[in-house]
C-alpha positions as CSV (number, residue, x, y, z in Angstrom):
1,X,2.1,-34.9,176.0
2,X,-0.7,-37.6,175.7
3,X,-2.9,-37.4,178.7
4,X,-4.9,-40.5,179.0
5,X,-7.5,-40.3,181.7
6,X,-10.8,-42.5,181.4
7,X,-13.3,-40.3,182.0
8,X,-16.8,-42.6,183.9
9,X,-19.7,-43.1,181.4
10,X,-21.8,-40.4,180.5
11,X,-25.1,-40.6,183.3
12,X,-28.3,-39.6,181.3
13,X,-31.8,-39.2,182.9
14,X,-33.1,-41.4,183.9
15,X,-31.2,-43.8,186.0
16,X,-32.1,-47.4,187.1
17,X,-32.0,-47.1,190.3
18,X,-29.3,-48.6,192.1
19,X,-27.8,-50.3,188.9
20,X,-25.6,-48.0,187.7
21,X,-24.4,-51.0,185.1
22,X,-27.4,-50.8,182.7
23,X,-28.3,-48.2,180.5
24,X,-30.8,-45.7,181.6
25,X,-34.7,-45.4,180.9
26,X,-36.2,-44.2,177.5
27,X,-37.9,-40.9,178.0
28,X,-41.2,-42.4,176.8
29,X,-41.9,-45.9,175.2
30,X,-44.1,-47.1,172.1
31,X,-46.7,-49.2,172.4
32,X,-44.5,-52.4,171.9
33,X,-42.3,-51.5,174.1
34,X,-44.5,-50.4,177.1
35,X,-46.6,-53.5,177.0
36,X,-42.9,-55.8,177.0
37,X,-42.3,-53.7,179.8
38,X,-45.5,-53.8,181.9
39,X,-45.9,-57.8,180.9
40,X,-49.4,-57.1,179.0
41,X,-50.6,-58.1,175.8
42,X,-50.6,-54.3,173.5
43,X,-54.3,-55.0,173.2
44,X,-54.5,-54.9,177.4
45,X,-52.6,-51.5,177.4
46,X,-54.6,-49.8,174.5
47,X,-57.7,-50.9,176.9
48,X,-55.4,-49.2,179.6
49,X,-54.8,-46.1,177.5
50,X,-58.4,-45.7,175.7
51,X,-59.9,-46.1,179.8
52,X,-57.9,-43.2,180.8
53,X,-56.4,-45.6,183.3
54,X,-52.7,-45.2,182.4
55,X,-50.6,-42.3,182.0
56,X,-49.5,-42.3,178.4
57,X,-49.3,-38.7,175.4
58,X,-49.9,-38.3,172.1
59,X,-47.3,-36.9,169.6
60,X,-49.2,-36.2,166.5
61,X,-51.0,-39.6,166.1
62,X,-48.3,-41.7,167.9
63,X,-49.7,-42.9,171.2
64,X,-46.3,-42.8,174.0
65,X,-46.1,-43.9,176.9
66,X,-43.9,-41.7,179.2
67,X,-40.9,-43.7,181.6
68,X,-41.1,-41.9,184.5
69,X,-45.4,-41.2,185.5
70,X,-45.7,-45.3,183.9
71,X,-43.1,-46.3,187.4
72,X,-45.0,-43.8,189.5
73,X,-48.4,-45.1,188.5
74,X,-47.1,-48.6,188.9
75,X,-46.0,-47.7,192.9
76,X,-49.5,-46.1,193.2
77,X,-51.5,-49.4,192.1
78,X,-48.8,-51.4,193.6
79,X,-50.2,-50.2,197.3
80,X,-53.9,-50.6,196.5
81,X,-56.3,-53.6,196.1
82,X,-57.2,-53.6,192.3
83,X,-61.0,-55.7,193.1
84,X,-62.1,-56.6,196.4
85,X,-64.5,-59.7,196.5
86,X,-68.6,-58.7,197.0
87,X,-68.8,-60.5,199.6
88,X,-65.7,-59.8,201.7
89,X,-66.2,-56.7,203.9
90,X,-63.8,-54.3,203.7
91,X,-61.2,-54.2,206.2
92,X,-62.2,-51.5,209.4
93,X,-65.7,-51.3,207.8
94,X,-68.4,-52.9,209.8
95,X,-69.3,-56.4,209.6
């Protein structure tokens, strides 16, 4: 009695959303790999990191950079002007 049922791939934490076909998210990147990931040079993101501007944790000396706070920074400076010209008011202030 040889069952043979295919069971669906194993789901881990966490997904891609909406594309169930790749594999899922590290946990938490290296420096490499963040700045492939974010399109920066390393020396940019250790700028980033040293600023206190991105989210990243240190495990003994290694510097990581954590999956899921990186995407929900990202969102949050995704909605907001990064620089705003000196001499362009700024929009509903008085002119």
């Amino acid at each position: 009695m040889n069952k043979s049922t295919t069971r669906p791939p194993k789901l881990e934490w966490p997904l891609r959303p909406g594309q169930r076909d790749l594999p899922p998210l590290p946990l938490a990147m290296r420096p490499e790999t963040a700045a492939k990931a974010l399109g920066i040079s390393e020396r940019s993101l250790w700028s980033l990191t040293q600023a206190g501007i991105i989210p990243h944790a240190k495990v003994g000396r290694i510097v990581m950079y954590p999956t899921g706070p990186i995407l929900r920074w990202l969102e949050q400076i995704a909605t907001k002007p990064i620089l705003q010209a000196a001499d362009e008011p700024e929009i509903g202030g008085d002119a």
